[in-house]
N, CA, C and O of each residue as an XYZ file, in Angstrom:
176
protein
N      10.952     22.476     21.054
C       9.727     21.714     21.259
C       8.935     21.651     19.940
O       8.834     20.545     19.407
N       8.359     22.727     19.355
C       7.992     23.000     17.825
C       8.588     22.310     17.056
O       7.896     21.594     16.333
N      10.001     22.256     16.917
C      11.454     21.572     15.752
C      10.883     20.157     15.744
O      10.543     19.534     14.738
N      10.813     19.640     17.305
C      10.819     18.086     17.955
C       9.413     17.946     17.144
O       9.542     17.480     16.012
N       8.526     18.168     17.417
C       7.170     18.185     16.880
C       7.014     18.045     15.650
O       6.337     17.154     15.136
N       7.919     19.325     14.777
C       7.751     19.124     13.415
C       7.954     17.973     12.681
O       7.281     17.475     11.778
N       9.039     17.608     13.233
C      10.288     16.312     12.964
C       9.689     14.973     13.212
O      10.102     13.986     12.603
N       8.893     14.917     13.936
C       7.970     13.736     14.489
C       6.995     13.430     13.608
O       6.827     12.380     12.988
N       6.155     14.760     13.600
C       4.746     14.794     12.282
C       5.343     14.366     10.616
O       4.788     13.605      9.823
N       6.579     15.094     10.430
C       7.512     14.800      9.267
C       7.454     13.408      8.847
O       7.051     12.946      7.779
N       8.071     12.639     10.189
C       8.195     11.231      9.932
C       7.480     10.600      9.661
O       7.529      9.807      8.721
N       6.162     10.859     10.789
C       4.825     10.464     10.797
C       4.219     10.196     10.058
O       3.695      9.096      9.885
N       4.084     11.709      9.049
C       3.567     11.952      7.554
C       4.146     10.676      6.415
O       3.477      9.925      5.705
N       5.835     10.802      6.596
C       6.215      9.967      5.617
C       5.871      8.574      5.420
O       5.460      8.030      4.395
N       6.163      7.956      6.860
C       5.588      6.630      7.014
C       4.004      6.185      6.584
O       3.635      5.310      5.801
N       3.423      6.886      7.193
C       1.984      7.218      6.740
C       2.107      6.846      5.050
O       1.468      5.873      4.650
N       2.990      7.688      4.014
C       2.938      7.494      3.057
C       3.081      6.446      2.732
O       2.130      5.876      2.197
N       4.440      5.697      2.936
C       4.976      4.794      2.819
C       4.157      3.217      2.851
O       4.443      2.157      2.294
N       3.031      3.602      3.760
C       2.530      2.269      4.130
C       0.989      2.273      3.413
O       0.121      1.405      3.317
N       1.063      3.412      3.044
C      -0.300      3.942      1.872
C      -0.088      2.771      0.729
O      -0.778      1.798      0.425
N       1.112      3.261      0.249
C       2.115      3.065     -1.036
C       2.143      1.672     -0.939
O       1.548      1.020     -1.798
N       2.784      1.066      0.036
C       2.691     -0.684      0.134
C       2.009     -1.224      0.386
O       2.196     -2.440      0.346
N       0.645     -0.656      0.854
C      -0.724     -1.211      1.356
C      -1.207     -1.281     -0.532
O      -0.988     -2.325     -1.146
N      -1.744     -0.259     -1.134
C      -1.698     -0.308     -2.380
C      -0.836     -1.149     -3.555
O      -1.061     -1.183     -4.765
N      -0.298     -1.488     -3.166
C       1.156     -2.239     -4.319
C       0.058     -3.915     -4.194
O      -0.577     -4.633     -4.967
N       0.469     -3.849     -2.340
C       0.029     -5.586     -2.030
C      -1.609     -5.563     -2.709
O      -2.013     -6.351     -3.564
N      -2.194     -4.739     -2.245
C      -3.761     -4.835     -2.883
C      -3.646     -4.985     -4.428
O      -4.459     -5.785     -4.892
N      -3.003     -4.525     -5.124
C      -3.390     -4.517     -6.660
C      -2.704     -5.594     -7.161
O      -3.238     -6.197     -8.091
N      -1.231     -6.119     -6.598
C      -0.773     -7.682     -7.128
C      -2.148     -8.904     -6.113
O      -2.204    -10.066     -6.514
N      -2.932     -8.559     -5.121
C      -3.711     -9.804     -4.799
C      -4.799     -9.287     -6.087
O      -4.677    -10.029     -7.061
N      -5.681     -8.334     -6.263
C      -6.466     -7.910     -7.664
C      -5.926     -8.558     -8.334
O      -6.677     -9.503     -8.572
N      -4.690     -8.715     -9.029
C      -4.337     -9.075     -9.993
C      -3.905    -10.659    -10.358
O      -3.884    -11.161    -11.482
N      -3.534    -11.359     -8.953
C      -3.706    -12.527     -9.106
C      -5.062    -13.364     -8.993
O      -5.259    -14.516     -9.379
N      -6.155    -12.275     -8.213
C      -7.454    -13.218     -7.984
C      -8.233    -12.838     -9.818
O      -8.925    -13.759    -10.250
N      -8.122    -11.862    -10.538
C      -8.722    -11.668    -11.794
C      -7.966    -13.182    -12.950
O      -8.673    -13.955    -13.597
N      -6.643    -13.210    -12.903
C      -5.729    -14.055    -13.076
C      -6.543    -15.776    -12.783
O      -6.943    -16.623    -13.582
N      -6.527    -15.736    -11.548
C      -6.905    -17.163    -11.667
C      -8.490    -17.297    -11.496
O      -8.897    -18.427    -11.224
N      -9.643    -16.034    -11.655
C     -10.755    -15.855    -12.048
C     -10.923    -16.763    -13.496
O     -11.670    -17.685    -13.826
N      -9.874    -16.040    -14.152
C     -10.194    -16.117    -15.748
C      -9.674    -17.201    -16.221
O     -10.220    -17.681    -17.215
N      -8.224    -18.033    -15.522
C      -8.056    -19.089    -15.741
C      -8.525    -20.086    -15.462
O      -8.136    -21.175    -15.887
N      -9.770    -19.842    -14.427
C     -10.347    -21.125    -14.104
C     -11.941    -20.538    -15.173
O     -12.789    -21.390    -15.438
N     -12.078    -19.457    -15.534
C     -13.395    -19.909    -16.249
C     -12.968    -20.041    -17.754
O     -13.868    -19.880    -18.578
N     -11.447    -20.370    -18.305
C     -10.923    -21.308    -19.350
C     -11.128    -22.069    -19.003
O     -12.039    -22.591    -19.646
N     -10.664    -22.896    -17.838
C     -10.891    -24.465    -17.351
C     -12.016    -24.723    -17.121
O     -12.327    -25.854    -16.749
């Protein structure tokens, strides 16, 4: 029951990470395209 538990929270934990990690990735390429076409439109 404990093992099952551990093994669950384990996963839990990882995914958790995982979606930290790709939540962060997608946020900093949209940052990086809205600064991007910030600056290219105050060239234009």
């Amino acid at each position: 029951m404990a093992f099952t538990y551990c093994v669950q929270f384990g996963v839990g934990d990882e995914s958790y990470v995982r979606a930290g990690g790709a939540a962060l990735i997608v946020f900093f390429i949209f940052a990086l395209a809205f600064f991007e076409l910030y600056f290219w439109g105050d060239e234009l």
